[in-house]
C-alpha positions as CSV (number, residue, x, y, z in Angstrom):
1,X,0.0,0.0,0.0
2,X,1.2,3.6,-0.9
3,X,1.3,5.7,1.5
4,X,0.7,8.9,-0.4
5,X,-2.4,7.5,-1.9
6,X,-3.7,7.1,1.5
7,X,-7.7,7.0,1.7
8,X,-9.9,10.1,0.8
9,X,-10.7,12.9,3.7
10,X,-13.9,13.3,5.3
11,X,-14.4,16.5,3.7
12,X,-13.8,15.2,0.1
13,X,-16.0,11.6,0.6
14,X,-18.5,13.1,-1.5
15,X,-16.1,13.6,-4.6
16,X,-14.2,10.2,-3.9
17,X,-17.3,8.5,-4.2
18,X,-18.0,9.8,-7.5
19,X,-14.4,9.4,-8.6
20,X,-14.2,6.2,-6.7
21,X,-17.4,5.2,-8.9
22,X,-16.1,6.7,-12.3
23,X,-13.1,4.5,-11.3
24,X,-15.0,1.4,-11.2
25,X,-17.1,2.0,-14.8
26,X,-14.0,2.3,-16.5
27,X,-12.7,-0.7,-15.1
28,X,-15.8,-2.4,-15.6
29,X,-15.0,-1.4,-19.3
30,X,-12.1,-3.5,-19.8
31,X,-12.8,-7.4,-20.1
32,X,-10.3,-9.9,-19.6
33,X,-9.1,-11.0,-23.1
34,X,-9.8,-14.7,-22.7
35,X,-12.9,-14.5,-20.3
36,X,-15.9,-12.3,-21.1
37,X,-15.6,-10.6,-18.0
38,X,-14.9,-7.1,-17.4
39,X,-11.4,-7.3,-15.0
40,X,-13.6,-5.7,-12.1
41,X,-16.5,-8.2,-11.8
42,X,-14.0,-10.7,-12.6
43,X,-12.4,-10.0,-9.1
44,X,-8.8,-9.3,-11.1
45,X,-8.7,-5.6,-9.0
46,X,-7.3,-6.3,-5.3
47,X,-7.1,-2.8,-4.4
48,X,-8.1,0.8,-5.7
49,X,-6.6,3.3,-3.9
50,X,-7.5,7.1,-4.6
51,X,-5.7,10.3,-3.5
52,X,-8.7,12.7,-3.8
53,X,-6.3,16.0,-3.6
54,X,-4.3,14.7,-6.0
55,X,-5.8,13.1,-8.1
56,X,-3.4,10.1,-8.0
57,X,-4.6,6.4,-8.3
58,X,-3.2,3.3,-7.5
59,X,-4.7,-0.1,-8.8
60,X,-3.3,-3.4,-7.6
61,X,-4.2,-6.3,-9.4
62,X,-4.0,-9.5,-10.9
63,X,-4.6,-11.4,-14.1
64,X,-5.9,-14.9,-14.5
65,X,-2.6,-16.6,-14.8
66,X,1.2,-15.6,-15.3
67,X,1.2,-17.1,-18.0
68,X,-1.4,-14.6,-19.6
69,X,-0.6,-13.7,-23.2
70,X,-0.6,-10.4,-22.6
71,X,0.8,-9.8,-19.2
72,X,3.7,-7.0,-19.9
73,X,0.9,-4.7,-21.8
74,X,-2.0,-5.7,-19.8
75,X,-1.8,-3.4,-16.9
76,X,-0.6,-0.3,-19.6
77,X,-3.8,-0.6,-20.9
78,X,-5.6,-0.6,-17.5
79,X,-3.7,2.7,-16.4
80,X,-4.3,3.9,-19.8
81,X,-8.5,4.2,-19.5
82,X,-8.0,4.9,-15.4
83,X,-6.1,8.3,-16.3
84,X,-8.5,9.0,-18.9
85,X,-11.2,9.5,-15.9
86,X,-12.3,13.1,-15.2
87,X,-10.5,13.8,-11.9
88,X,-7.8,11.8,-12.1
89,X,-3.8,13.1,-12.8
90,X,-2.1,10.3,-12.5
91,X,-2.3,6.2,-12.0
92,X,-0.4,3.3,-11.5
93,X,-1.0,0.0,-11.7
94,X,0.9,-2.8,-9.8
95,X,0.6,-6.4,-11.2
96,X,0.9,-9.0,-8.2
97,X,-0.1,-12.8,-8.1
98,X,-0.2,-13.2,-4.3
99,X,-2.8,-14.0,-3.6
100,X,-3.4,-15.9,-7.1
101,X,-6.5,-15.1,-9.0
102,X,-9.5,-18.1,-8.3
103,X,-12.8,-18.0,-9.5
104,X,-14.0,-17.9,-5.8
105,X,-13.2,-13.7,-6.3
106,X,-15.9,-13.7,-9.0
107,X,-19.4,-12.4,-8.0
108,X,-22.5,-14.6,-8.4
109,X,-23.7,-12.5,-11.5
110,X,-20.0,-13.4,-13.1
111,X,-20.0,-16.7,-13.2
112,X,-24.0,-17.2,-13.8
113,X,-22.9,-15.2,-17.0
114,X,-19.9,-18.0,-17.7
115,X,-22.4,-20.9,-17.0
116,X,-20.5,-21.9,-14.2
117,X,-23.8,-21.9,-11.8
């Protein structure tokens, strides 16, 4: 966890929600290339943090396997559509695999849309 993107103030909890929000739909925009999932629902995100004064962003997350086709330009493409959100200045995105990706971290509504249920 980074420090200096450290959880929103009281004062500014209205605006983080809406960033925090607009954060989320643009994630939701990006699907995993080899599941029809977005990476959000997908549970790929582990963590979204959001510096409201700044306007910085940090995304942790995972993908599906290491051995993911397109692990080195995967996460470009996440912090690409993140920085395109109105409010934000900056992201980063940190690629981990502890812990590994299951398909316990998918909601109900994700894997009724795979046909896993």
């Amino acid at each position: 966890m980074h420090p200096e993107l450290a959880s929103t103030t009281m004062e500014h909890a209205g605006d983080a929600a809406g960033l925090r929000e607009r954060l989320i739909a643009a994630l939701r925009a990006i699907y995993d290339p080899e599941i029809p999932v977005n990476i959000y629902d997908l549970g790929l995100i582990y963590g979204l943090e959001i510096d409201e004064k700044t306007g910085k962003v940090h995304i942790t997350m995972t993908l599906t396997t290491p051995a993911c086709p397109v692990a080195q330009s995967f996460p470009g493409t996440v912090e690409q559509a993140v920085r395109e959100v109105p409010g934000v200045t900056d992201a980063t995105v940190e690629l981990v695999w502890d812990p590994p990706w299951t398909m316990e971290r998918m909601p109900l509504e994700a894997k009724l849309q795979l046909g896993l249920i």
